[in-house]
FIBA-300955 format. One line per 10 residues: number of its first residue (from 0); for each residue x, y, z of C-alpha. Coordinates in steps of 0.1 Angstrom, whole numbers, plus 2048, in hexadecimal, padded with zeros to 3 digits. Layout:
REM FIBA-300955
NUM> X/Y/Z | ...
***
This chain:
REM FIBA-300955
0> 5B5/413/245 | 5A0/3F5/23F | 59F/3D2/251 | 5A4/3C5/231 | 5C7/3D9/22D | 5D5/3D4/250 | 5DF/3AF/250 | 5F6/3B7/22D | 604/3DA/243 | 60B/3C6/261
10> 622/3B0/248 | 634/3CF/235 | 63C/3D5/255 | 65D/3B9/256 | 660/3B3/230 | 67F/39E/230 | 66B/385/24C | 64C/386/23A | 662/37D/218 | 672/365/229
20> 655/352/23B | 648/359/216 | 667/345/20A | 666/32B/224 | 644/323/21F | 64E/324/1F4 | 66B/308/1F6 | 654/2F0/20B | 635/2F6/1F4 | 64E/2F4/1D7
30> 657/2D0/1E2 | 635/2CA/1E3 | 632/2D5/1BC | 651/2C0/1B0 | 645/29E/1C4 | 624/29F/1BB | 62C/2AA/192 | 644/28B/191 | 631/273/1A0 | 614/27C/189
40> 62B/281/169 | 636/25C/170 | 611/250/174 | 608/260/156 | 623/254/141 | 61F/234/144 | 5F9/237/13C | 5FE/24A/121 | 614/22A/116 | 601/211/11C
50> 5E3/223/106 | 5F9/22A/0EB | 601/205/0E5 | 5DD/1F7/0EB | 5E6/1E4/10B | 5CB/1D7/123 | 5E2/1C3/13E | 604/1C4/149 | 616/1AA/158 | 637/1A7/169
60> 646/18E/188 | 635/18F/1A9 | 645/1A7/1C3 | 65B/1B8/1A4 | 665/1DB/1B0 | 663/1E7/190 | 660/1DC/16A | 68A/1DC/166 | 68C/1C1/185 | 676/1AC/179
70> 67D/187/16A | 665/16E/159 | 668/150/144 | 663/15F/11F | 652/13B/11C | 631/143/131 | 625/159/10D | 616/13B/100 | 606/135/11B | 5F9/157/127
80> 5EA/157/103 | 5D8/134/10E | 5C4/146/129 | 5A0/14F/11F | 599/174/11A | 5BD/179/10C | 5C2/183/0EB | 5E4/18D/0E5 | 600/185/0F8 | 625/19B/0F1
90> 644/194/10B | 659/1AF/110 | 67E/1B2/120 | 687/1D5/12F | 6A5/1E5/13D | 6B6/206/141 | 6D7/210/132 | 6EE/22F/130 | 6F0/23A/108 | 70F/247/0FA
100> 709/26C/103 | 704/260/125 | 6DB/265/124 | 6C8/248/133 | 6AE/232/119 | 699/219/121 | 6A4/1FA/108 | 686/1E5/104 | 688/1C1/0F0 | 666/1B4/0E5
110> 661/194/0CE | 666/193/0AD | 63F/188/0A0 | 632/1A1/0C3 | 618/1B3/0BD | 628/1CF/0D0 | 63C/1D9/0AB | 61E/1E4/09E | 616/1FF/0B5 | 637/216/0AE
120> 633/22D/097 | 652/236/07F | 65A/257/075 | 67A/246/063 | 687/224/05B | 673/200/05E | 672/1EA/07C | 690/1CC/085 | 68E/1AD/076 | 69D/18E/07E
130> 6B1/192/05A | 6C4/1AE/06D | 6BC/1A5/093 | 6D7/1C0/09B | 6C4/1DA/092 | 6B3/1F3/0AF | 694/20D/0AB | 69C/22B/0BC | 684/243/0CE | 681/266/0C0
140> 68F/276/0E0 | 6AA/25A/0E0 | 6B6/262/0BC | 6B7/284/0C1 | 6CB/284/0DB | 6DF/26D/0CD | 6DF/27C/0A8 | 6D8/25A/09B | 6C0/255/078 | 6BB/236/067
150> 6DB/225/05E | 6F0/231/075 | 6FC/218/095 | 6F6/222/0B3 | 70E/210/0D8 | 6F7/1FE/0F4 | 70A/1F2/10E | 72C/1EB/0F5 | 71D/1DB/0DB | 712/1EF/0B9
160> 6F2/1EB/0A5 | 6E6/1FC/08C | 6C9/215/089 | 6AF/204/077 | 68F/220/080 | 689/23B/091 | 665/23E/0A6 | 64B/25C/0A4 | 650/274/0C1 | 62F/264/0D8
170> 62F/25F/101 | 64E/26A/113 | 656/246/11B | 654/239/0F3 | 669/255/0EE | 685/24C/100 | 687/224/0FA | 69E/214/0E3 | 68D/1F5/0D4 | 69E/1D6/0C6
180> 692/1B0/0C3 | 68F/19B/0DF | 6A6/183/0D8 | 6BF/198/0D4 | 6B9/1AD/0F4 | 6BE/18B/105 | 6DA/183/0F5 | 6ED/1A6/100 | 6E0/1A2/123 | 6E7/17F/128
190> 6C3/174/130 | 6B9/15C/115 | 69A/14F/11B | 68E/16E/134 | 67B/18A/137 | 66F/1A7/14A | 648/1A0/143 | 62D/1A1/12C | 60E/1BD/11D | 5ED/1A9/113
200> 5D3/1B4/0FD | 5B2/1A6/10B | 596/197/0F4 | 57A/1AE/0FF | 58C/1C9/112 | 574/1E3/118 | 55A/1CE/12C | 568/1D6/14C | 558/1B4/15E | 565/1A3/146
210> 583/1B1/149 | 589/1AE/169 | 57C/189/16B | 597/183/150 | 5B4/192/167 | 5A7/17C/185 | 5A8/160/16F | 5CE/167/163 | 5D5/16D/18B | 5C9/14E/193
220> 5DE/13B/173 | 600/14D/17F | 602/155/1A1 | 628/160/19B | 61D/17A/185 | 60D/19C/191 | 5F6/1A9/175 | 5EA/1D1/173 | 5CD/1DC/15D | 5DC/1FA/147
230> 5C4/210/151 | 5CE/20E/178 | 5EE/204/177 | 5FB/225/17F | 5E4/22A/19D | 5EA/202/1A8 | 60C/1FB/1A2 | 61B/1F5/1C3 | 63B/209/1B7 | 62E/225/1AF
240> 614/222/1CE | 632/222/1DE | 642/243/1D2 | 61C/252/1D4 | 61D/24E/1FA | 642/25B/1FD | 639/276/1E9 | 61B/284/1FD | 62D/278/21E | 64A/290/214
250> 632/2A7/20A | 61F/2A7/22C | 63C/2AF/23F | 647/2CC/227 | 625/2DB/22E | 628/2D4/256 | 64B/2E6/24E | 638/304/23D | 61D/307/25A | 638/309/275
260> 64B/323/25F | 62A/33A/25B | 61F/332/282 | 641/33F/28D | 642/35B/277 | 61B/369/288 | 623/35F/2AD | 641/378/2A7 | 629/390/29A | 616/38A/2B7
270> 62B/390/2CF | 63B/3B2/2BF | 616/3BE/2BA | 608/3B7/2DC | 601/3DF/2E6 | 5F0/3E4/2C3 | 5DA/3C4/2C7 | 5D4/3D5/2E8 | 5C5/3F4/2DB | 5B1/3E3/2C2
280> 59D/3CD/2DA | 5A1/3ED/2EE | 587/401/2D0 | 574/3E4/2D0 | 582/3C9/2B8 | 571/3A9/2C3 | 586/387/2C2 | 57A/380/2A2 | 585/39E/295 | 5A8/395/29F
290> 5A5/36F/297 | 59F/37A/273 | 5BB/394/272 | 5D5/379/27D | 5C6/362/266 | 5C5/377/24A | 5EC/380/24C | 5F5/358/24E | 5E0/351/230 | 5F0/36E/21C
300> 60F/362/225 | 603/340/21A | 5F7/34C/1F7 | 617/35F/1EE | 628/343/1F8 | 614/328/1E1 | 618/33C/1C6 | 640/33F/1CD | 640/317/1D2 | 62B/316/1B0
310> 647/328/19C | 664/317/1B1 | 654/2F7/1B0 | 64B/2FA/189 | 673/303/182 | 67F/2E9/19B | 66C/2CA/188 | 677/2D5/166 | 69B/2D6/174 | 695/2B8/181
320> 689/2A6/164 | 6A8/2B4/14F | 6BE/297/15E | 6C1/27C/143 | 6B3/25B/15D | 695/272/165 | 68B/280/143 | 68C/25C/135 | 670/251/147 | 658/26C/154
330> 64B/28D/147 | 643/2A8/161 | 61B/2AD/167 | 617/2CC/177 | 5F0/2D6/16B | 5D8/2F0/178 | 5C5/2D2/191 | 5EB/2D4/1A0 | 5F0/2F9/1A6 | 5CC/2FA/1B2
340> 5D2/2DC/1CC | 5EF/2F6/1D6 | 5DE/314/1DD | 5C3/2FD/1F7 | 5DE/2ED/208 | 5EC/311/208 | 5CE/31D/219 | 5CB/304/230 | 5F4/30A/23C | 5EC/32A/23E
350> 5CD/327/256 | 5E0/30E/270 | 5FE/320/270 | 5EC/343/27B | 5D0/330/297 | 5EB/32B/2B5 | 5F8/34D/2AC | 5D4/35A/2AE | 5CA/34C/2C6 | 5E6/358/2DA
360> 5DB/378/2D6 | 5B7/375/2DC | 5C3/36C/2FF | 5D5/390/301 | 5C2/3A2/31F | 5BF/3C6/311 | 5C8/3D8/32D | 5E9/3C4/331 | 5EF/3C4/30C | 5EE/3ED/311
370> 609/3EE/328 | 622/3D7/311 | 641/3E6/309
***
């Protein structure tokens, strides 16, 4: 028998409490894989957004929890467009509702002469106009859940307009938005004159100082108003900061849940293998000898238990982002940088959950060990 092969025999030895430290470790790794794939499908949604319709800045109301709770005077266009470094200017009004299948859309009223119009691209139809200003654009998720092609009317929140386009399937969150003009939107709502915030195209947007001093500038101008360069506002937005830090603080406890799981399972084995660890020191197997077989069994444990998490984990988010609220606005990012972060964290679970049980047994005097029963 080799050294190599003894740490994976001591574990055959109790199957069902090495499969089910295995699982243990699995459903808090798992967790891991679900947080950490929504939280980075959110992030890269909304990037992916924000490149697909040219946007440099976004701005919303200061201390907004989120684009939907936010409320601005649809009047401050003109004069966000008066600021210098600002090229275009398009106000936007946003705001969840429950379509008539019961799926969840993002409705999203944008002015009739924005710039934001130009930047969806129709598979079917033409865009609103204010000859027909109850007329919507539907997301090619949206009208295929909802059956809907141009021509046909389509209920948001009891009222019915009719299908005027139908967008190219793009970015998750295009996908599932319902589009209509801005005066409209306000109308249904009840917020004449409002809106949720506002996407700015800069005049020279890839110099990054100048960039930047621009933003500073518009900061300084409208102190009310929190602005977020496209490119960061994923990794800045104090929302999704917010769920980041929830996400790896639930995540840190899962993993202290998984090291306690493994470091139980190896003091047992400890303990039930005190005459053999006895012999072994007794032929001559030095302390690191037995530090590495210890080791070696929490790791292994570890591994099979990553790669459990991975596959639970993987079927868990996908589940997850069936549920119509979820699938509207986030895609599930679960890459190989992921998996990989998995199997380290994996590793190092499986290393600090195996060094009290070893060095319980490097304190086993041989001679006592021999005479355990």
């Amino acid at each position: 028998m080799t050294f190599a092969s003894l740490p994976l025999r001591n574990l055959v030895r109790r199957p069902a409490r090495s499969l089910l430290t295995a699982f243990g470790a699995a459903a808090a790794i798992g967790s891991f894989v679900v947080l950490v794939g929504l939280s980075r499908g959110v992030e890269r949604a909304w990037t992916v957004q924000m490149r697909d319709q040219g946007v440099d800045v976004v701005a919303m109301r200061q201390g907004a929890l989120d684009p939907f709770t936010s409320s601005v005077p649809e009047e401050l266009t003109d004069e966000l467009r008066r600021v210098p470094g600002v090229a275009e200017v398009a106000v936007e009004l946003g705001h969840l509702v429950t379509l008539e299948t019961g799926n969840t859309a993002v409705l999203v009223g944008m002015a009739p002469d924005g710039w934001l119009w130009q930047t969806l691209r129709l598979e079917a139809g033409t865009l609103p106009t204010l000859a027909d200003p109850e007329s919507v654009v539907l997301g090619s998720q949206v009208a295929a859940i909802l059956r809907k092609r141009p021509g046909d009317t389509v209920e948001i929140i009891g009222r019915r307009y009719t299908v005027a386009g139908v967008v190219q399937a793009a970015g998750i969150l295009q996908s599932s938005m319902v589009f209509m003009l801005l005066p409209t939107m306000q109308t249904l709502l009840g917020r004449e004159g409002k809106a949720t915030g506002f996407s700015l195209r800069l005049a020279e947007p890839r110099d990054s100082a100048t960039r930047a001093a621009t933003v500073e500038r518009l900061r300084r101008a409208f102190p009310g108003l929190a602005f977020f360069e496209a490119e960061t506002a994923a990794a800045t937005h104090h929302v999704l900061q917010a769920f980041r830090a929830i996400t790896w603080g639930t995540s840190l406890v899962a993993f202290l849940v998984a090291i306690i799981i493994i470091l139980n399972t190896l003091l047992m084995c400890v303990v039930e293998r005190t005459r053999e660890i006895g012999v072994l020191r007794a032929v001559g197997w030095g302390p690191g000898r037995v530090l590495a077989m210890v080791v070696t069994e929490g790791c292994f444990l570890a591994l099979v238990g990553s790669l459990l998490g991975v596959a639970l984990g993987y079927g868990g988010l996908h589940l997850l982002v069936s549920a119509p609220l979820i699938r509207a606005c986030v895609e599930p990012a679960l890459d190989v940088r992921v998996v990989a972060e998995v199997v380290a964290a994996a590793g190092v679970v499986g290393v600090l959950g195996s060094l009290y049980p070893a060095w319980r047994a490097l304190r086993l005097d041989p001679v006592e060990a021999l005479r355990y029963e």
